[in-house]
C-alpha positions in Angstrom: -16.4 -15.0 24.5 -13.0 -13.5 24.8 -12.4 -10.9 27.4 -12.3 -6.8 26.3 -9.4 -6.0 28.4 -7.4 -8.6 26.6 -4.0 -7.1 25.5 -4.5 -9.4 22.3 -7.6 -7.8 21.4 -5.7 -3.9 22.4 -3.5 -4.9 19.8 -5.8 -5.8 16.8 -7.8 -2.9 17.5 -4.6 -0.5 17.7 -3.3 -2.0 14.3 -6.7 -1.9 12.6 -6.9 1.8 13.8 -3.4 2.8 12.7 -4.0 1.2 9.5 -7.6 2.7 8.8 -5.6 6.4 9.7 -3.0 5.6 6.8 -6.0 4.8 4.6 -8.0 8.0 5.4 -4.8 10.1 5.2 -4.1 8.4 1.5 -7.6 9.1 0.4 -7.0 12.7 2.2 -4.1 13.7 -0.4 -5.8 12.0 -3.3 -9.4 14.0 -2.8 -6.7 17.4 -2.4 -5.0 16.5 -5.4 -8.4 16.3 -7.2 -9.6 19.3 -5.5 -6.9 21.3 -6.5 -7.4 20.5 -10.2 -10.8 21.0 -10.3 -10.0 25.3 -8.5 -7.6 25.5 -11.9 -4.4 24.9 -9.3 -3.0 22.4 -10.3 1.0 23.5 -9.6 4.0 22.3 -11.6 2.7 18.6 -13.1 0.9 18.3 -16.4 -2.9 17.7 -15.3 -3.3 14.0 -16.3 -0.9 13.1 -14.2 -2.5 14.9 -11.3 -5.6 13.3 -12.3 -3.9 9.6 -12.1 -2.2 10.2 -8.9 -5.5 11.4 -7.0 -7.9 8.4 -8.4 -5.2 5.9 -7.4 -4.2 8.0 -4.3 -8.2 7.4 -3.5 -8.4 3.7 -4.8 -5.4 2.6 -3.0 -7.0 4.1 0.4 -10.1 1.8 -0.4 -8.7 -0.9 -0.9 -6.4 -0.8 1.7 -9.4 0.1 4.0 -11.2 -2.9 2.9 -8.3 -5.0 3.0 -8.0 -3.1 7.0 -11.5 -4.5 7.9 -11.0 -7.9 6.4 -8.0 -8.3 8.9 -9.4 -7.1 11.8 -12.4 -9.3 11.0 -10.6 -12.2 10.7 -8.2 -11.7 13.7 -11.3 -11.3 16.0 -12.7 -14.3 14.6 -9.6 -15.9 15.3 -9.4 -14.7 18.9 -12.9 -15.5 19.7 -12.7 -19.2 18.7 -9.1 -19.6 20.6 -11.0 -18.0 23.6 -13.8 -20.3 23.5 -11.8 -23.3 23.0 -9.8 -22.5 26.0 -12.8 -22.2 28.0 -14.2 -25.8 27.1 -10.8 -26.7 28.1 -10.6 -25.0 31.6 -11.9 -26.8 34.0 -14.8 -25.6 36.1 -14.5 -23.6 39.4 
């Protein structure tokens, strides 16, 4: 098992949390977008496209938090299995 303090694993946590941030902030404007429309706000842009940037505002955050997990997931994985192969190669003691 690969050590917590491990400035490798700081690193994938820090991306994956800077990333998952830009994801909630996306899906943030998109759900204010919507919101706005909905109170009969809706500013300067014709409605429909108000409507098409919030749902893909919102869809892009999705996917991008999915495709966020998915990395850190596999970078973990990846770290784990380097950590335990270099402890069958360390020698004991």
């Amino acid at each position: 098992m690969f050590n917590s303090s491990d400035p490798r694993k700081t690193r994938i946590s820090n991306i994956a949390m800077l990333r998952t941030l830009v994801a909630g902030y996306l899906f943030y404007l998109g759900f204010t977008i919507l919101r706005d429309v909905m109170k009969g706000e809706p500013g300067s842009l014709p409605v429909w496209l108000l409507w098409l940037c919030g749902i893909l505002f919102m869809l892009t955050a999705l996917v991008f938090g999915w495709y966020t997990w998915r990395q850190y997931r596999r970078q973990t994985a990846a770290l784990e299995a380097e950590s335990a192969e270099e402890e069958k190669e360390s020698p004991p003691g």
